[in-house]
N, CA and C of each residue as an Amber inpcrd file, in Angstrom:
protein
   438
  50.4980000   3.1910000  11.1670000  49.6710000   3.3030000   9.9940000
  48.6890000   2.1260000   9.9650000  47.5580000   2.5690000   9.5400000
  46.6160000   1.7460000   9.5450000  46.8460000   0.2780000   8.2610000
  46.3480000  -0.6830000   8.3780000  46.2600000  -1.6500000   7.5500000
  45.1800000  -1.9240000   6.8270000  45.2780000  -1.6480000   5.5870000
  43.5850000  -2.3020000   5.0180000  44.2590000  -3.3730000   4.9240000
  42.7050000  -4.2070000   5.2940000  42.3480000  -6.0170000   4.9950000
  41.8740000  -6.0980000   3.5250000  42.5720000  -7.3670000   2.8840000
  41.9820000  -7.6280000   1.8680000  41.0980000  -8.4150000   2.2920000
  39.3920000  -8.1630000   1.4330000  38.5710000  -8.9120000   1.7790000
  38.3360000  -9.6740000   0.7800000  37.2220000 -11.0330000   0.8860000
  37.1360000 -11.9590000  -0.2230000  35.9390000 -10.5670000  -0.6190000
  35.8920000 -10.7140000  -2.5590000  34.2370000 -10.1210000  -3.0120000
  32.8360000 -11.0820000  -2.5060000  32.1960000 -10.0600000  -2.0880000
  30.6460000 -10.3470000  -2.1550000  30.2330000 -10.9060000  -3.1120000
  29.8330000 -12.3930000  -3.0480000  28.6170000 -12.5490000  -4.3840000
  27.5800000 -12.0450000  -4.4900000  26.9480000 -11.9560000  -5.2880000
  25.9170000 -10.9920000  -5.8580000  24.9200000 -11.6160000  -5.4290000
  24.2640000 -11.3060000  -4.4540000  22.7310000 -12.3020000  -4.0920000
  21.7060000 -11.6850000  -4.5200000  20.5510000 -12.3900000  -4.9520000
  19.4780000 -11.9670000  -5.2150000  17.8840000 -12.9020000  -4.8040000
  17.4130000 -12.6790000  -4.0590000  16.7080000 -13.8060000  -3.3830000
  15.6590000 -13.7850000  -4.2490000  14.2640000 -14.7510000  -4.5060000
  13.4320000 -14.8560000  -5.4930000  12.5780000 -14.0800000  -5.1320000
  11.5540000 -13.0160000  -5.9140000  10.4490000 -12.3040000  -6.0610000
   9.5940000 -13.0760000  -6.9210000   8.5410000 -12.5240000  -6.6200000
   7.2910000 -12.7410000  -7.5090000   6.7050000 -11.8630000  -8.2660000
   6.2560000 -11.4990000  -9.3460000   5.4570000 -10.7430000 -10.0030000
   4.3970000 -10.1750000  -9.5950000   3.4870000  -9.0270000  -9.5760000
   2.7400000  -8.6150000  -9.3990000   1.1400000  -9.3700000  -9.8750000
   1.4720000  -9.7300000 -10.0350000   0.0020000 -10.8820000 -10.5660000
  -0.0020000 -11.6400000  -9.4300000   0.7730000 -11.6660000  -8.5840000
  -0.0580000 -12.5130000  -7.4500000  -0.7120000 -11.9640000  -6.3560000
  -0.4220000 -10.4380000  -6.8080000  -1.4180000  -9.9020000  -5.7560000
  -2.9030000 -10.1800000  -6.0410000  -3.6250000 -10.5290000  -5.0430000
  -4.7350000 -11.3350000  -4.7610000  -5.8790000 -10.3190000  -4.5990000
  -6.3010000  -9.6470000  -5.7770000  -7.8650000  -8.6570000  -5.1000000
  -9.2190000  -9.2490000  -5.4730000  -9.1170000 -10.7460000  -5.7020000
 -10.4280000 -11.1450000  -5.7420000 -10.7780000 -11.7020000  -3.9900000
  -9.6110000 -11.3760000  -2.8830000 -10.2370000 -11.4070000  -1.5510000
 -10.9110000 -10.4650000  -1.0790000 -10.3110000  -9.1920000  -1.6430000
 -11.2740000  -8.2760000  -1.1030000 -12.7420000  -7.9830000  -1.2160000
 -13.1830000  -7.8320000  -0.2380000 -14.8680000  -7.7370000   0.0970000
 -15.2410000  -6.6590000   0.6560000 -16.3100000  -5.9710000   0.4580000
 -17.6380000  -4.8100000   1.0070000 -18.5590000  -5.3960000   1.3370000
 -19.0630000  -4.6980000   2.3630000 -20.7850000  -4.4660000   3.1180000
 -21.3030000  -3.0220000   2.4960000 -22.6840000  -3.3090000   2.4990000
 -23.3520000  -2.0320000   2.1350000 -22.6150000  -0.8440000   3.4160000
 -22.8450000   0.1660000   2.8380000 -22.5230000   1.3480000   3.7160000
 -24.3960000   1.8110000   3.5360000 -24.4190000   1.9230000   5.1060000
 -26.2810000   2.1690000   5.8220000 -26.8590000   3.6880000   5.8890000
 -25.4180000   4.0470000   5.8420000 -26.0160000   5.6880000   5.8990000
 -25.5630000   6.3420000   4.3630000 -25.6270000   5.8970000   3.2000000
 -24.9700000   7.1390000   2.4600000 -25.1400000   8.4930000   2.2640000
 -26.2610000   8.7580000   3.1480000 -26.6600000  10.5940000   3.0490000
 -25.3960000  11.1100000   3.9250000 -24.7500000  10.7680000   4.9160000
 -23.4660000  11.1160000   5.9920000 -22.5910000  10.7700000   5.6490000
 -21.2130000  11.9540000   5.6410000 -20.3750000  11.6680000   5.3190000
 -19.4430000  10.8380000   6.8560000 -19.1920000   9.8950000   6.5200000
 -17.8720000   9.3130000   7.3840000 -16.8760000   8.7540000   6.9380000
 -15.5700000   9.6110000   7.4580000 -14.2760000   9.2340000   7.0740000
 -13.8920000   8.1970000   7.8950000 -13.2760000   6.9780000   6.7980000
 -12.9390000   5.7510000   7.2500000 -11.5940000   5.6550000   6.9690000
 -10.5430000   5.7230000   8.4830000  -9.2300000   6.1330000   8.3690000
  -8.8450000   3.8090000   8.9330000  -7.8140000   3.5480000   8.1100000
  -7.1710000   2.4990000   8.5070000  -5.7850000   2.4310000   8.6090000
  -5.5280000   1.3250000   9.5300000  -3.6300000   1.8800000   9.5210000
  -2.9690000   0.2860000  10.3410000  -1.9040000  -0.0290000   9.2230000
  -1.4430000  -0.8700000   9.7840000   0.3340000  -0.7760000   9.3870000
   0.7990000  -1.1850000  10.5830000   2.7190000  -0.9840000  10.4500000
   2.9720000  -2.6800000   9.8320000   1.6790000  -3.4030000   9.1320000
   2.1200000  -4.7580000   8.3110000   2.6230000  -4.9860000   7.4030000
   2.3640000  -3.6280000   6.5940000   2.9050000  -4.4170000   5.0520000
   4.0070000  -4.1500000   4.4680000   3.9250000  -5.1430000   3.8220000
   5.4070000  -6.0230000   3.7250000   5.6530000  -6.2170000   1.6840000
   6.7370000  -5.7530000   0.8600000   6.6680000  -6.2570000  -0.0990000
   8.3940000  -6.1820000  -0.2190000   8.8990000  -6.5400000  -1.3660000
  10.2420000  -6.9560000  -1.5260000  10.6040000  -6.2240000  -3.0420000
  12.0660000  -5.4990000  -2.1860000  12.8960000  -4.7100000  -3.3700000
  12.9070000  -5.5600000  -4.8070000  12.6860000  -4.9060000  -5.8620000
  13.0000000  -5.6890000  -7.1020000  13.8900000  -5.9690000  -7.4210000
  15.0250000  -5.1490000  -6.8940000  16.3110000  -5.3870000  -7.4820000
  17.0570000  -6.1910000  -6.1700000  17.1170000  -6.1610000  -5.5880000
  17.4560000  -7.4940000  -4.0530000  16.8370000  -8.4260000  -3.9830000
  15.4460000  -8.0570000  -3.6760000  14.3740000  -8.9090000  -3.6220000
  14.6790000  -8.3800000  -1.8370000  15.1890000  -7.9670000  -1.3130000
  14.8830000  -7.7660000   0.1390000  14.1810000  -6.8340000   0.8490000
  13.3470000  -7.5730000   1.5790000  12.0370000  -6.6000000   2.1780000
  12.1800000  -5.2560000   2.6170000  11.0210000  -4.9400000   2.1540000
  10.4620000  -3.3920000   2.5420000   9.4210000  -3.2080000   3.6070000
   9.2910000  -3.0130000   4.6490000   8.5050000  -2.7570000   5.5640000
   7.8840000  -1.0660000   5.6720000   6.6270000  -1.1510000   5.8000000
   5.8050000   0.1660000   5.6290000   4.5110000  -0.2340000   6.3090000
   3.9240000   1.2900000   6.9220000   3.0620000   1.5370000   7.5170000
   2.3100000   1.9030000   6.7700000   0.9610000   1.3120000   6.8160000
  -0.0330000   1.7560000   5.2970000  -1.2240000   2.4540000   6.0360000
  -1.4920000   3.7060000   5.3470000  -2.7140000   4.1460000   5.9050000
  -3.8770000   4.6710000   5.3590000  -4.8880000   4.2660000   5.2060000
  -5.5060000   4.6020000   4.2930000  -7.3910000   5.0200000   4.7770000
  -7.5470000   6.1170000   4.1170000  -8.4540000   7.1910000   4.3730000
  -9.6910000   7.2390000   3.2330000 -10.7800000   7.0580000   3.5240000
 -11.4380000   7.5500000   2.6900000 -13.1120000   7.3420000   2.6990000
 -14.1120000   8.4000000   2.0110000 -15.2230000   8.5930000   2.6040000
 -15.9830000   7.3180000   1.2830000 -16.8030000   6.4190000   2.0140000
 -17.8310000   5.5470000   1.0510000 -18.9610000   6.1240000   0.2140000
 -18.9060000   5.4110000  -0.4460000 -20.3020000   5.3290000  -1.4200000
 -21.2700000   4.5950000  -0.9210000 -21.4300000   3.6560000  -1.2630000
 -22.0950000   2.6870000  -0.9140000 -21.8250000   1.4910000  -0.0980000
 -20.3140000   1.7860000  -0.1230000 -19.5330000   0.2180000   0.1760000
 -18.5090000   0.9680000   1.1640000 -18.2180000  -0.3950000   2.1560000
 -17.3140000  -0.3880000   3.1080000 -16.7680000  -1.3570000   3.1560000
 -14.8370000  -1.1470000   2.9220000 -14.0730000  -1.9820000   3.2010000
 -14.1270000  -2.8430000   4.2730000 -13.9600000  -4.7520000   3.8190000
 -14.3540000  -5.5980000   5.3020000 -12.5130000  -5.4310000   5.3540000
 -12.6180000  -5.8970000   6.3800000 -11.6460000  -5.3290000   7.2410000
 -10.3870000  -6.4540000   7.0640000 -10.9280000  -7.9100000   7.1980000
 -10.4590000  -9.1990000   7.3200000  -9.7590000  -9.5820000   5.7010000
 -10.7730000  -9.1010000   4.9590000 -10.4760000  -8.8430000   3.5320000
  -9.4780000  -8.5970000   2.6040000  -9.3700000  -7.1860000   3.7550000
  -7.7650000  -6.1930000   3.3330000  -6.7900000  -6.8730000   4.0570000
  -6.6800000  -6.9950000   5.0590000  -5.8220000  -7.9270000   5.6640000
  -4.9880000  -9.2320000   4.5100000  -5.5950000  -9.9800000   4.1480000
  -5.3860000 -11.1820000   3.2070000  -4.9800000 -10.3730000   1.8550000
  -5.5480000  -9.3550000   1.4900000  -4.8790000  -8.6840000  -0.0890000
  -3.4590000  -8.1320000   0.3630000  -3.3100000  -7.4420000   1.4370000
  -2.3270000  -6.7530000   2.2310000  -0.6980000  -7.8650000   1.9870000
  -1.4360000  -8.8860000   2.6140000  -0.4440000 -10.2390000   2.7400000
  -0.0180000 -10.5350000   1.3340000  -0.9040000 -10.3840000   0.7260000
  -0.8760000 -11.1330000  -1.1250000   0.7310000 -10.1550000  -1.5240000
   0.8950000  -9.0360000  -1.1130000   2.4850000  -8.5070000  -1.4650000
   3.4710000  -8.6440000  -0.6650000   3.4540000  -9.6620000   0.2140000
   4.8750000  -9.9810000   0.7250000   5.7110000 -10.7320000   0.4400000
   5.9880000 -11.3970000  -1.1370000   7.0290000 -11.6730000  -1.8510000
   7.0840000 -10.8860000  -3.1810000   6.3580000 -10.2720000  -3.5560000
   6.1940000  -9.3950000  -4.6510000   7.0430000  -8.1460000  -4.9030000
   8.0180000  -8.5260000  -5.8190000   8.9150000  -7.4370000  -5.7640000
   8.3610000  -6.1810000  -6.4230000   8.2030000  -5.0770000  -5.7580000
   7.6790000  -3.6140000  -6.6400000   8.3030000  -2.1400000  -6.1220000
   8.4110000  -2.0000000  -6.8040000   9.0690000  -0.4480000  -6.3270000
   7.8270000   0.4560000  -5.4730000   8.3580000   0.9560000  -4.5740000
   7.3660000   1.7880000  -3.1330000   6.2980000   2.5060000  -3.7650000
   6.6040000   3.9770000  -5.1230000   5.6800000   4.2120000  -5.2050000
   4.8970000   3.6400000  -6.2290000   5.2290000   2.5470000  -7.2690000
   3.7000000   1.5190000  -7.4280000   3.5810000   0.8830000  -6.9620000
   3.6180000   0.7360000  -5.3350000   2.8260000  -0.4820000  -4.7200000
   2.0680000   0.5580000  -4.2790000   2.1530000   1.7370000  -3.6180000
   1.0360000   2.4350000  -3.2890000  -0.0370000   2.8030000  -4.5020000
   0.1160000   3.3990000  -5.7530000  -0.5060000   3.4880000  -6.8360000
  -1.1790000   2.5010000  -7.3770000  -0.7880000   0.7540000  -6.9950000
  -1.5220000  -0.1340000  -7.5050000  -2.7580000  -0.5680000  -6.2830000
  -2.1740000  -0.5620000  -4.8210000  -3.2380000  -0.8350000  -3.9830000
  -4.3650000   0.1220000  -3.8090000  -4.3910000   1.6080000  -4.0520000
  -4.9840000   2.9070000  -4.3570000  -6.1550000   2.4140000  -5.5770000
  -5.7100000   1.8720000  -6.4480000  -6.5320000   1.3780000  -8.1920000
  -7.1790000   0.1490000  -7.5280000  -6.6560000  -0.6310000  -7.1230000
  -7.2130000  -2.0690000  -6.3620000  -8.5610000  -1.9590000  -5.2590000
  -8.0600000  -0.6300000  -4.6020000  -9.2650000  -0.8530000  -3.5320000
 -10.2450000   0.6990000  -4.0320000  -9.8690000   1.1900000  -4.9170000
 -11.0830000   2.3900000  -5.7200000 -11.7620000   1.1680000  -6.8570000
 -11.1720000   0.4740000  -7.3410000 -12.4500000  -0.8980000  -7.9300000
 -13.0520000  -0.8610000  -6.9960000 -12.8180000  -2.0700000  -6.0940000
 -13.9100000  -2.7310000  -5.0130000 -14.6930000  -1.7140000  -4.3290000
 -13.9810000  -0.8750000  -3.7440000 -14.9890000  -0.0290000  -2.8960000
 -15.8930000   0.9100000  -3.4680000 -15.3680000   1.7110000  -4.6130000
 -15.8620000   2.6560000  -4.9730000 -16.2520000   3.8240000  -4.6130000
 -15.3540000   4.3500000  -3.7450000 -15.4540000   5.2780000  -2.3720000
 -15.7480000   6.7810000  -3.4390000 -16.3640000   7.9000000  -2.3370000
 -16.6490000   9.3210000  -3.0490000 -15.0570000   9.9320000  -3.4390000
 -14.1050000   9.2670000  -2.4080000 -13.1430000   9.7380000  -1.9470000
 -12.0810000   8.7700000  -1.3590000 -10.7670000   9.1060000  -1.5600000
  -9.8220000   8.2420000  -0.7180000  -8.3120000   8.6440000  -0.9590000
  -7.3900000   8.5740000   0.3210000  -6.5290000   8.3520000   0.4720000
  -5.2800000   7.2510000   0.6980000  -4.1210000   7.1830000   0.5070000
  -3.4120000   6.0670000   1.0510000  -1.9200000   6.5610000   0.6860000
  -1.6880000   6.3710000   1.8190000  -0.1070000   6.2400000   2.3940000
   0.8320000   5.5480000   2.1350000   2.0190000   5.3580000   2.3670000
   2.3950000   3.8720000   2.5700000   3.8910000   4.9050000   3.6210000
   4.2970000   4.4800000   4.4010000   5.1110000   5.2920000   4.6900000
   6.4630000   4.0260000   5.0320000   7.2650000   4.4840000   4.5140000
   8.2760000   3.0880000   4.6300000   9.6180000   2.9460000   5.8180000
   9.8790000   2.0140000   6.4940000  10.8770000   1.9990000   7.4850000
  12.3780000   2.5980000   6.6930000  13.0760000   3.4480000   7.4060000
  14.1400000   3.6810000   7.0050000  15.4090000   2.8450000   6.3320000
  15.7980000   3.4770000   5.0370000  16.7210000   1.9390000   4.4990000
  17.9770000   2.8340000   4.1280000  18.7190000   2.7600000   4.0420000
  20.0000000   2.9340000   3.4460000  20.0920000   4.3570000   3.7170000
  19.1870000   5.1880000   5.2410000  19.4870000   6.4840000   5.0630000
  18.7560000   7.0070000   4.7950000  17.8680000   6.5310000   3.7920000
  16.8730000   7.0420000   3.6190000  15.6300000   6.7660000   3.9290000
  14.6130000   7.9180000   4.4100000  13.3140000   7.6260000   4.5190000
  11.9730000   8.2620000   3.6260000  11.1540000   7.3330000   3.6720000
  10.3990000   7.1140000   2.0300000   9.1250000   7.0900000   2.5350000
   8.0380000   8.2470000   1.9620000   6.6560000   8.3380000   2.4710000
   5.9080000   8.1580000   0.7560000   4.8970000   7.6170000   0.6210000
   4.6390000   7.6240000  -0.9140000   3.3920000   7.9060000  -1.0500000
   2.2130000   8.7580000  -1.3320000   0.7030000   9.4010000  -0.7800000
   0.3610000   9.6300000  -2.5850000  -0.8870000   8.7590000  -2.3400000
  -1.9680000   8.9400000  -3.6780000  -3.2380000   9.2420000  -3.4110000
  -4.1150000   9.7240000  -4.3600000  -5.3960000  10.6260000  -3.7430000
  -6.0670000   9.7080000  -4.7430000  -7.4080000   9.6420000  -4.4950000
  -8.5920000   8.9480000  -5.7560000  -9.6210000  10.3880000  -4.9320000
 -10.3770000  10.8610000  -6.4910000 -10.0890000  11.4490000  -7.2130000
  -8.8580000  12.6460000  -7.4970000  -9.4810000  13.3110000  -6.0420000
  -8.3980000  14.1500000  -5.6230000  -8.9780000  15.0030000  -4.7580000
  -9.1960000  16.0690000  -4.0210000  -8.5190000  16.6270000  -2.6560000
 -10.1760000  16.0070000  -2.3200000  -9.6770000  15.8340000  -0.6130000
 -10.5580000  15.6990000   0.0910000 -11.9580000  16.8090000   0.3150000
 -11.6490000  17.9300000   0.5670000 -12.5660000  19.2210000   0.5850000
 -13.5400000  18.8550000  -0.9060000 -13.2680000  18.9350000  -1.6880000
 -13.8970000  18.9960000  -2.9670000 -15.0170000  17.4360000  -2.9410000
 -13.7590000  16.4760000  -2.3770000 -15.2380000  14.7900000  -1.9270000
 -16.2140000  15.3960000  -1.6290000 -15.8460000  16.1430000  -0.1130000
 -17.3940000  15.9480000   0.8020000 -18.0980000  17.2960000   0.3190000
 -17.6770000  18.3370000  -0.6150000 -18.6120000  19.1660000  -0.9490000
 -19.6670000  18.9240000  -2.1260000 -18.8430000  17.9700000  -2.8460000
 -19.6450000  16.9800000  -3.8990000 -18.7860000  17.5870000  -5.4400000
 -18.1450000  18.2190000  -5.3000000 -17.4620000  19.3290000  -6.5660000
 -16.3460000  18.2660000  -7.3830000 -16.1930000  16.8580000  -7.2290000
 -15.7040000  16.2620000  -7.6240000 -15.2480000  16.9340000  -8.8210000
């Protein structure tokens, strides 16, 4: 017969987070967009970002991808990068970190159109994709039917 071990209890850890106010969108920056009569879809994608469970505080890793046709303005690149970083102690639940970076970069850019992803590394079993639209469907952007 088998033996259970008594084990000592787990203390309850909780490592420190930060609030959402330190996400940083006065880094983000635009260049004019040169053609606005043409539509071009501007797809980005990075397996970087990084923010932290609220209730652990232990990281979340996700692939962020994000889609969408300009107005006038085009995301600098170096920009997003540094806002990207601004949530890697910031504790937030998956789908408002996608819903707040979605509101964050439809300020600055002001795109006709846009998408964003966040698709998250597998945790406890589970796997977690989280997708927000500004305004809403793509077909309707580039026909102008907003």
């Amino acid at each position: 017969m088998a033996r259970i071990v008594d084990t000592p209890p787990v203390p309850d850890r909780r490592f420190d987070i930060a609030g959402d106010e330190v996400i940083d969108t006065a880094v983000l920056g635009t260049f004019p967009y040169e053609h606005p009569g043409k539509d071009v879809t501007v797809e980005i994608e990075t397996d970087e970002f990084t923010a932290v469970c609220p209730w652990s505080g232990l990281p979340d890793f996700g692939t962020i991808k994000i889609r969408y046709l300009p107005g006038e303005k085009i995301l600098e690149l170096r920009s997003l990068k540094y806002y990207l970083l601004s949530y890697r102690n910031v504790g937030i639940y998956q789908e408002h970190a996608v819903t707040r970076t979605l509101d964050d970069l439809v300020k600055v850019v002001q795109p006709k159109w846009m998408e964003i992803s966040l698709d998250y590394r597998v945790r406890g079993g589970i796997h977690t994709v989280c997708r927000v639209q500004y305004p809403g469907n793509y077909q309707s952007a580039v026909s102008g039917e907003q």
